[in-house]
ZAROTOR-788951 format. One record per residue (C-alpha): residue in one letter; z, x, y; residue number from 0. Coordinates in steps of 0.1 Angstrom, whole numbers, plus 5000, padded with zeros to 4 digits. Last residue first. Layout:
BEGIN
SITE type    z    x    y seq
SITE    A    Z    X    Y NUM
...
This chain:
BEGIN
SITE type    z    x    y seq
SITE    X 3848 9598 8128 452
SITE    X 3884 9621 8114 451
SITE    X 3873 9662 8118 450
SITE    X 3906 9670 8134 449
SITE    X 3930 9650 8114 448
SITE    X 3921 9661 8084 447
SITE    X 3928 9696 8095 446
SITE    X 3962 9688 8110 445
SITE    X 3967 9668 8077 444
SITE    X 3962 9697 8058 443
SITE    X 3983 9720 8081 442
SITE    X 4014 9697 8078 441
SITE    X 4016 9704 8045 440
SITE    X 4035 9727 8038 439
SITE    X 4064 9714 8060 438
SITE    X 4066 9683 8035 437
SITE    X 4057 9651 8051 436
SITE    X 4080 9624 8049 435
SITE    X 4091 9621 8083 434
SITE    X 4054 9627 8097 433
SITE    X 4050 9590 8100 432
SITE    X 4014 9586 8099 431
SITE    X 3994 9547 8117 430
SITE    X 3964 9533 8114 429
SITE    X 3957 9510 8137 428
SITE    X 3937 9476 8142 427
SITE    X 3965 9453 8129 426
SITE    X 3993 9477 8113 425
SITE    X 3980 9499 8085 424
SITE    X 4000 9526 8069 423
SITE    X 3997 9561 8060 422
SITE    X 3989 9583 8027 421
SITE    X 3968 9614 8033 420
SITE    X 3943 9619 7999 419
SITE    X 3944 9663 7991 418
SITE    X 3909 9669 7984 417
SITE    X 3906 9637 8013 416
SITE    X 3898 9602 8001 415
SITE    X 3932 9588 8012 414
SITE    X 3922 9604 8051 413
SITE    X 3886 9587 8050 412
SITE    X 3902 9556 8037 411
SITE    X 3927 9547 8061 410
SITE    X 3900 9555 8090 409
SITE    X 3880 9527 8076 408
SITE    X 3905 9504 8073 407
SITE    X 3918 9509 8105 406
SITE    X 3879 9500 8118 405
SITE    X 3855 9528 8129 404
SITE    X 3826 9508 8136 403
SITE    X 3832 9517 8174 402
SITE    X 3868 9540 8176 401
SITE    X 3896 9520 8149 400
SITE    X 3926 9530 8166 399
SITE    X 3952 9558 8158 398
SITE    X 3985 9555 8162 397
SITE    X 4005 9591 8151 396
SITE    X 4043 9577 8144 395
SITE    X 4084 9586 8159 394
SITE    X 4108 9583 8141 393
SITE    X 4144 9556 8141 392
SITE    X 4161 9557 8107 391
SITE    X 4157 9524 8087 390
SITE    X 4179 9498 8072 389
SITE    X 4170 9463 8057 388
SITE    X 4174 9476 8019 387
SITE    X 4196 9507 8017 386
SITE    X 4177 9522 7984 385
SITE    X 4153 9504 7958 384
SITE    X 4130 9535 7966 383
SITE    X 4126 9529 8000 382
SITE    X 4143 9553 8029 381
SITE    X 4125 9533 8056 380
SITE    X 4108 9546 8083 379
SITE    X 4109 9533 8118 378
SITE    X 4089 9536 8149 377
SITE    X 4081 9547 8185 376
SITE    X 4047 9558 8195 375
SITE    X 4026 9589 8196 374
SITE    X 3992 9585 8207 373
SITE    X 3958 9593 8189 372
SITE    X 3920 9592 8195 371
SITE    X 3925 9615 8225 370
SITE    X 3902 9640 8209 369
SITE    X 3923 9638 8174 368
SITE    X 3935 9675 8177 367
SITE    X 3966 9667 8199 366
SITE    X 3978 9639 8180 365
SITE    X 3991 9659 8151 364
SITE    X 4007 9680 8176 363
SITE    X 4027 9651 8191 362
SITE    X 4036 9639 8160 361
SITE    X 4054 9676 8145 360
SITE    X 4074 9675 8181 359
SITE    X 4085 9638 8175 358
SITE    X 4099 9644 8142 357
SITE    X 4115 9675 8157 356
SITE    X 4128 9653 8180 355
SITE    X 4139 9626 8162 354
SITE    X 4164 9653 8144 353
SITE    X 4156 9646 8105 352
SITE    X 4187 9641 8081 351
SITE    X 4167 9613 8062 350
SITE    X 4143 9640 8059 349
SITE    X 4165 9671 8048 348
SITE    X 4177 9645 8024 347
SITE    X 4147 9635 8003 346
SITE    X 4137 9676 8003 345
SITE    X 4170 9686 7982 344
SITE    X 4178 9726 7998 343
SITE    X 4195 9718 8034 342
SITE    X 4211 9686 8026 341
SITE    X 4222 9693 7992 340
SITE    X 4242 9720 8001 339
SITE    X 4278 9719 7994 338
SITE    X 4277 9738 7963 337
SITE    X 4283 9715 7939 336
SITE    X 4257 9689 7958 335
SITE    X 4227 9715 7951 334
SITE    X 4243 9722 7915 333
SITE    X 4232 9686 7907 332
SITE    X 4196 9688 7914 331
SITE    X 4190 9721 7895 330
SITE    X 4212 9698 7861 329
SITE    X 4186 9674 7873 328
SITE    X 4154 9701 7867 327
SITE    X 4171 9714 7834 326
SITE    X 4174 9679 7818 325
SITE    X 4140 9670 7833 324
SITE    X 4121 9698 7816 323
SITE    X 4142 9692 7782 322
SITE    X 4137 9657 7772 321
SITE    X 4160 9630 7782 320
SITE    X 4166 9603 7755 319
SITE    X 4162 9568 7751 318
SITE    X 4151 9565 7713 317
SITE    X 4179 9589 7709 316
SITE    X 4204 9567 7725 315
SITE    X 4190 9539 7706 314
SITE    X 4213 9544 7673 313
SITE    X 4243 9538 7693 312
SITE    X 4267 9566 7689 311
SITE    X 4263 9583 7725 310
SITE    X 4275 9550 7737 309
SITE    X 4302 9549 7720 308
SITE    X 4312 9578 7737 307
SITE    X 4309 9568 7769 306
SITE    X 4328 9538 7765 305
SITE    X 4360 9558 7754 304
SITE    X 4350 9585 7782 303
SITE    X 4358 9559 7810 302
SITE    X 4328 9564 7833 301
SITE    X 4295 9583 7843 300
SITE    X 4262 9571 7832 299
SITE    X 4231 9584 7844 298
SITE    X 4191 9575 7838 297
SITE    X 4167 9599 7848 296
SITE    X 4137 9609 7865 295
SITE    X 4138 9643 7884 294
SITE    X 4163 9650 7909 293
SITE    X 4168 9633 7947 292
SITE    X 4201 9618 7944 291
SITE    X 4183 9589 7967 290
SITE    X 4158 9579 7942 289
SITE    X 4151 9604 7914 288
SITE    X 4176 9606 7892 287
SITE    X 4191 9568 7887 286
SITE    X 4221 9555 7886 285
SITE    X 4250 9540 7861 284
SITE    X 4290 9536 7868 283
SITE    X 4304 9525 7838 282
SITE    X 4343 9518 7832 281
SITE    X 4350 9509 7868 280
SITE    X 4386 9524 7879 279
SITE    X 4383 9521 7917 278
SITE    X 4376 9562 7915 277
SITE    X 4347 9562 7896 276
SITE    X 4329 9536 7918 275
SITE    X 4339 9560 7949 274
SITE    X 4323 9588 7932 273
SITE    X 4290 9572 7928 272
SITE    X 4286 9559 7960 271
SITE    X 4272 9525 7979 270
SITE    X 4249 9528 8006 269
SITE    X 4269 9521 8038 268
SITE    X 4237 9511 8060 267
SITE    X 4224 9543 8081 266
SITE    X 4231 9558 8113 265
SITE    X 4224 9591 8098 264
SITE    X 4266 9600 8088 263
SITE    X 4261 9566 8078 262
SITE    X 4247 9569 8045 261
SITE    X 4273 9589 8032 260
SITE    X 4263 9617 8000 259
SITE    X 4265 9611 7965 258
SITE    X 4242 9580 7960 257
SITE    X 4226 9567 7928 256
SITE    X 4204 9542 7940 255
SITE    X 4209 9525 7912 254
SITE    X 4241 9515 7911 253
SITE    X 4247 9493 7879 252
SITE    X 4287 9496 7877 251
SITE    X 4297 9480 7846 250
SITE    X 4333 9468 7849 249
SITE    X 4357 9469 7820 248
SITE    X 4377 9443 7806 247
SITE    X 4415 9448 7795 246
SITE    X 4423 9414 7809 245
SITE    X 4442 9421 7843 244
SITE    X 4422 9449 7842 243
SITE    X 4390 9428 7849 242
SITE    X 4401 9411 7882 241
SITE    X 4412 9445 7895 240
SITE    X 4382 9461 7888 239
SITE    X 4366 9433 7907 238
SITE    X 4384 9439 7938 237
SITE    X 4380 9478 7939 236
SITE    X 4344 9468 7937 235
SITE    X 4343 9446 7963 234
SITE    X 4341 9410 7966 233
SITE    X 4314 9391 7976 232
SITE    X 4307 9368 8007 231
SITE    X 4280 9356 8030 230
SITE    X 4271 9336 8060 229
SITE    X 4242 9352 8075 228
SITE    X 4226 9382 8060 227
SITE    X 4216 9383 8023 226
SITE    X 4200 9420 8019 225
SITE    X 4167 9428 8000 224
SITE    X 4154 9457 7973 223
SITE    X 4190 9474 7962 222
SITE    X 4210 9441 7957 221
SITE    X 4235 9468 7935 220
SITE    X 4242 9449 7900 219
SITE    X 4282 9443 7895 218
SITE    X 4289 9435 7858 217
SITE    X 4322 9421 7841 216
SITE    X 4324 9427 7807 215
SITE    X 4323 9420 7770 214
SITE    X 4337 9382 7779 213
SITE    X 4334 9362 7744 212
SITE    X 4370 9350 7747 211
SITE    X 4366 9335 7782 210
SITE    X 4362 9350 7813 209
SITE    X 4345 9323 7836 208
SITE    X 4375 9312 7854 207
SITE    X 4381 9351 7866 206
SITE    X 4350 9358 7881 205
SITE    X 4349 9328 7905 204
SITE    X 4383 9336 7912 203
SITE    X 4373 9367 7928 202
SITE    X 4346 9355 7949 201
SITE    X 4309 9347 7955 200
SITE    X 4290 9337 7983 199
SITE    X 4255 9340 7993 198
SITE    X 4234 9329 7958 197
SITE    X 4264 9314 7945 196
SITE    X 4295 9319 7923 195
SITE    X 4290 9328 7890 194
SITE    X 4261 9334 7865 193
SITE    X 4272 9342 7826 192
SITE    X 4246 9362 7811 191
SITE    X 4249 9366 7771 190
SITE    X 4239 9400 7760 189
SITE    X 4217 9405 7731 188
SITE    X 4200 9437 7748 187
SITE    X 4167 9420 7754 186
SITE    X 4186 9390 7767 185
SITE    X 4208 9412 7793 184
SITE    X 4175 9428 7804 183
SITE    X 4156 9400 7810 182
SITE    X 4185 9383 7830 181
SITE    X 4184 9414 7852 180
SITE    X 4147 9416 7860 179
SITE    X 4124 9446 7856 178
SITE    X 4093 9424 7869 177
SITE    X 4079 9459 7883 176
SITE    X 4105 9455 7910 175
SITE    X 4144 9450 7911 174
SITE    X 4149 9417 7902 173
SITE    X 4180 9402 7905 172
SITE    X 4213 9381 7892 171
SITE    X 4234 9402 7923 170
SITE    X 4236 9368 7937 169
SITE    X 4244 9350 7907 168
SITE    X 4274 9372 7907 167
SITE    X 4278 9388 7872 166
SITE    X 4295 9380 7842 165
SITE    X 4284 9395 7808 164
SITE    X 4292 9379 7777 163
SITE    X 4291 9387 7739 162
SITE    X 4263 9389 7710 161
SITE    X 4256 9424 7723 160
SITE    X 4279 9431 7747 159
SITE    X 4293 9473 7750 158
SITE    X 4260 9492 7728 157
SITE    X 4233 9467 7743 156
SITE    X 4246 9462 7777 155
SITE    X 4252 9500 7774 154
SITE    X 4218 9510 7766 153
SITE    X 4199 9484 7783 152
SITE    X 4213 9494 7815 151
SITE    X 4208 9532 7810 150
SITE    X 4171 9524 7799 149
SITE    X 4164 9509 7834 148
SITE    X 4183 9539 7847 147
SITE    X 4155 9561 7835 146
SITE    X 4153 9588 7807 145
SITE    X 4190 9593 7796 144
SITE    X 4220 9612 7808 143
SITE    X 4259 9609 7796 142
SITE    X 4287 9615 7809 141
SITE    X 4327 9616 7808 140
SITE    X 4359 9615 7824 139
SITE    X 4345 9606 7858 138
SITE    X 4353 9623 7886 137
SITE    X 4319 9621 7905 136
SITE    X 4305 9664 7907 135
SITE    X 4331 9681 7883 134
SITE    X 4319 9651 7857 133
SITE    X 4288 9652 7864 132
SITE    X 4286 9695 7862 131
SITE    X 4303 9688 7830 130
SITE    X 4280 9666 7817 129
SITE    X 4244 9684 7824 128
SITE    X 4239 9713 7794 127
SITE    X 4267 9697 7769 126
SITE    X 4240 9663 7768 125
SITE    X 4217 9685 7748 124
SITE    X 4235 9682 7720 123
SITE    X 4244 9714 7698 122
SITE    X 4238 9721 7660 121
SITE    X 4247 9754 7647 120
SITE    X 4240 9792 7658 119
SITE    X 4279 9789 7659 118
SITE    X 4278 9806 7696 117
SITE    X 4245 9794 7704 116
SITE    X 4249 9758 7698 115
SITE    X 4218 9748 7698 114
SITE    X 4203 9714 7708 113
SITE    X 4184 9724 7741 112
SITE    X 4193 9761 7735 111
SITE    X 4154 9769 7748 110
SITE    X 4126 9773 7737 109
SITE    X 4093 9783 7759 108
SITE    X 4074 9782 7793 107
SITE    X 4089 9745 7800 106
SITE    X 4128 9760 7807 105
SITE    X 4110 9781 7836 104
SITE    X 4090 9761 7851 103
SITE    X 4120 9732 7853 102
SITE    X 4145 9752 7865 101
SITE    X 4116 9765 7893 100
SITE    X 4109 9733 7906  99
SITE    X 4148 9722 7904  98
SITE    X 4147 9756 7928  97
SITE    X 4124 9745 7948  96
SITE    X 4136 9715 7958  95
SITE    X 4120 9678 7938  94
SITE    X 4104 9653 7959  93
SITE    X 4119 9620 7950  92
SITE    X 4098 9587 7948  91
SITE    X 4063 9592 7929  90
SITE    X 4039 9578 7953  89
SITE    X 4041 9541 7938  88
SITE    X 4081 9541 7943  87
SITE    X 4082 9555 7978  86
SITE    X 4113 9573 7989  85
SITE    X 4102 9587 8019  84
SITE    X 4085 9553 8031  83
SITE    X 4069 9557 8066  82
SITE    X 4037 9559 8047  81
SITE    X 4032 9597 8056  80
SITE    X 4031 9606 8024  79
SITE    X 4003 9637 8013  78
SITE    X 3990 9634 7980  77
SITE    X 3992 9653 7946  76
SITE    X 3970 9642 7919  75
SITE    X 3976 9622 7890  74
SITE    X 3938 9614 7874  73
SITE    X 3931 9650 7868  72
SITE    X 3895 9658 7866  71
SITE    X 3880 9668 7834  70
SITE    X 3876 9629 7822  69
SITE    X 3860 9623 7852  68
SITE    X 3831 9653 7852  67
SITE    X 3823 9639 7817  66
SITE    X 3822 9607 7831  65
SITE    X 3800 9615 7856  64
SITE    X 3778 9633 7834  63
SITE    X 3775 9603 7814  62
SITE    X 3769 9581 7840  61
SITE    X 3737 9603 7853  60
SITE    X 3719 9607 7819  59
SITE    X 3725 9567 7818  58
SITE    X 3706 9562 7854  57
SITE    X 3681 9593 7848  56
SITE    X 3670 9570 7819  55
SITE    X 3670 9540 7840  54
SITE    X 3693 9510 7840  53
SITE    X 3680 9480 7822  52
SITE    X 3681 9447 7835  51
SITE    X 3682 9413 7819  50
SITE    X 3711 9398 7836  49
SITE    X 3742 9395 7813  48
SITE    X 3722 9404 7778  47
SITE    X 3709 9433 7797  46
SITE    X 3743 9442 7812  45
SITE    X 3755 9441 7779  44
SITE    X 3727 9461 7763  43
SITE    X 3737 9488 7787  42
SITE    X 3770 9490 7783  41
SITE    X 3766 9497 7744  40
SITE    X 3741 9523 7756  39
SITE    X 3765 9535 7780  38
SITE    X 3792 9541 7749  37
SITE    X 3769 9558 7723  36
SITE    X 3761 9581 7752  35
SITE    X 3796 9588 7762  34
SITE    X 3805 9591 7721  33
SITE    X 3776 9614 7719  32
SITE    X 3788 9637 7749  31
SITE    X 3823 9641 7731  30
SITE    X 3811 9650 7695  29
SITE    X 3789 9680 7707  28
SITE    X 3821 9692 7722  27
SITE    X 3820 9705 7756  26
SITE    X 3818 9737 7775  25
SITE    X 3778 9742 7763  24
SITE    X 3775 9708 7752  23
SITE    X 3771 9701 7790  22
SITE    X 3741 9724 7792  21
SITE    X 3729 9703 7767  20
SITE    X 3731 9672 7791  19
SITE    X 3714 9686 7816  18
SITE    X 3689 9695 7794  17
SITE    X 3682 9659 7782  16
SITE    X 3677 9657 7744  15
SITE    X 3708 9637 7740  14
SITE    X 3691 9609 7757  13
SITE    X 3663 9610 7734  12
SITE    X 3687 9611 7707  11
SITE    X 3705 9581 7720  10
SITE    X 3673 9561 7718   9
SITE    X 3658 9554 7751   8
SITE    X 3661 9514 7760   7
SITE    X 3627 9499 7767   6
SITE    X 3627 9477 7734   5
SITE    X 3660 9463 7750   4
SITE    X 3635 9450 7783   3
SITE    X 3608 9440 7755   2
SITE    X 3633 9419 7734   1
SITE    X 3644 9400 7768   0
């Protein structure tokens, strides 16, 4: 083994490679050594593992490839034809044009983010989105964070630490990523109090667990699954008025974040912001980007008394919004103050679809696959922890696996693309849902789809 590390280049000799002082050229000296330094490390480990040694054109090769790597953006744009529109692991909402262009803009320079520019004193930058969420849900005040996920922890933390929190043990969930209600309410020092049962759950299951130590009652949106079958909770109107009766106030944990009605598209009810505010909850919080279709963001609208304490806690600035995404959700907002959010905010305009412009976009997709493709009937969900169970009817491009050309295979010559194509694989056949494509694109996948093996 001594004689196979004795055949190791030095790093100097490696260094010494043209190619690689063409590199120092548009790179720091520093920066190629370290990638050298580092393969020769890996090198003696895979000696000591199996007693080989790569080649000198091997390690001159890997450290051009990883300079080649590290220049290359990691977070790319793709192309989502999953089926999925909002799809957590592809970014959820696309953002309009003009929360685009809010966002360019306020990132080219300063800005009055935290200045008052009448009194040339101190501002907050919650003054730039609260009244538009107020005008927009009724509350009586707001406030906006950096996820909803911080929203929660925030008030649980500011409203019940040390105290109790009851919530149906239905509604006791987990929402994805291992972010888990019970988790939450311990990190923020809450006590959770479980009532009723997984499928059934009812007002005076609520109100003989309040005790003394009751901060609040809490109703968590079942956003990832439905219970069908024999079932019962109470609505929100309902639990409102179990906690008045004691001075309590509700905690509305949305989600979703839904200003618009669901079944105008022959969708699931999906629970709304504005008709939380107006049973009397003291908290409604949501997110930004899922079905409101904004930036990321956490939002809480209520009873301005609870708001504002809130805005007090010591961990609202470790949770804050920064300025890009303040400006790109205060965009977002204006859409639904102005009566058109389904026209201008991307995630809409595709739930809002016609089937046969769906239909007409599938059709010419198939046409340039050679008769590799047909168009068949499916179903897209809306995702994104949103209407769980319920999907809009669309129509999908099917294409089979042709010779050695298996689903899996044709998956991964359309993901590999300049711009990777996103679909779905169901047995033998890959399949697009154009739904979720943005008109811009359609081209590019046309173009993929034409030169598929």
């Amino acid at each position: 083994m001594e004689n196979v590390f004795r055949s190791l280049p030095s790093v100097d000799k490696v260094l010494s490679d043209e190619r690689l002082k063409r590199l120092e050229e548009k790179y720091p000296r520093q920066l190629i050594v370290d990638l050298a330094r580092r393969q020769m490390e890996l090198a003696r480990q895979s000696i000591t593992a199996s007693k080989t040694s790569p080649t000198f054109e091997e390690l001159v090769e890997y450290i051009i490839a990883q300079v080649r790597l590290l220049e290359t953006p990691s977070l790319r744009p793709v192309i989502n034809a999953s089926g999925v529109i909002l799809h957590t692991n592809l970014g959820r909402a696309p953002l309009s044009r003009e929360t685009i262009a809010a966002m360019e803009t306020i990132s080219r320079g300063y800005c009055n983010l935290e200045f008052d520019l009448e009194t040339g004193a101190r501002g907050s930058r919650n003054t730039h989105i609260e009244m538009l969420l107020r005008q927009l849900t009724g509350a009586e005040a707001a406030l906006v964070v950096n996820s909803n996920a911080a929203a929660v922890l925030l008030a649980l933390t500011t409203l019940a630490k040390r105290k109790e929190v009851i919530v149906s043990r239905g509604e006791a969930v987990e929402i994805g990523g291992g972010f888990r209600i019970p988790d939450v309410m311990r990190q923020s020092g809450a006590k959770l109090v479980e009532v009723g049962t997984t499928n059934c759950t009812y007002a005076s299951d609520y109100e003989s667990a309040i005790t003394e130590r009751t901060a609040a009652l809490m109703r968590v949106h079942s956003s990832n699954f439905r219970v069908v079958g024999y079932t019962h909770s109470i609505t929100i109107e309902e639990l409102v008025t179990v906690a008045g009766k004691l001075g309590l106030p509700v905690l509305d944990d949305q989600g979703s974040g839904c200003f618009l009605d669901t079944t105008r598209f022959g969708l699931a009810p999906e629970p709304m912001v504005q008709q939380s505010i107006a049973a009397g909850c003291g908290l409604v919080l949501f997110s930004g980007d899922k079905l409101l279709g904004g930036p990321q963001a956490g939002i809480v609208v209520g009873k301005k008394e609870l708001v504002d304490r809130l805005k007090r806690h010591p961990l609202v600035r470790a949770v804050r919004i920064d300025k890009v995404r303040l400006a790109g959700l205060a965009a977002t907002l204006l859409h639904y103050l102005k009566g058109e959010a389904l026209d201008k905010i991307p995630v809409w305009r595709m739930i809002a679809a016609p089937l046969a412009e769906i239909e007409r976009r599938a059709q010419a997709w198939a046409s340039v696959t050679g008769g590799r493709a047909k168009v068949v009937d499916g179903e897209t969900e809306v995702g994104g922890g949103s209407l769980p169970g319920s999907t809009l009817k669309t129509k999908l491009v099917a294409i089979k696996g042709k010779g050695a050309s298996s689903a899996q295979a044709l998956y991964r010559q359309l993901s590999q693309q300049e711009t990777p194509i996103i679909g779905r694989i169901s047995g033998d056949t890959l399949l697009l849902d154009p739904r979720a494509v943005l008109p811009e694109e359609y081209q590019i996948v046309v173009e993929a789809l034409r030169i598929l093996r």
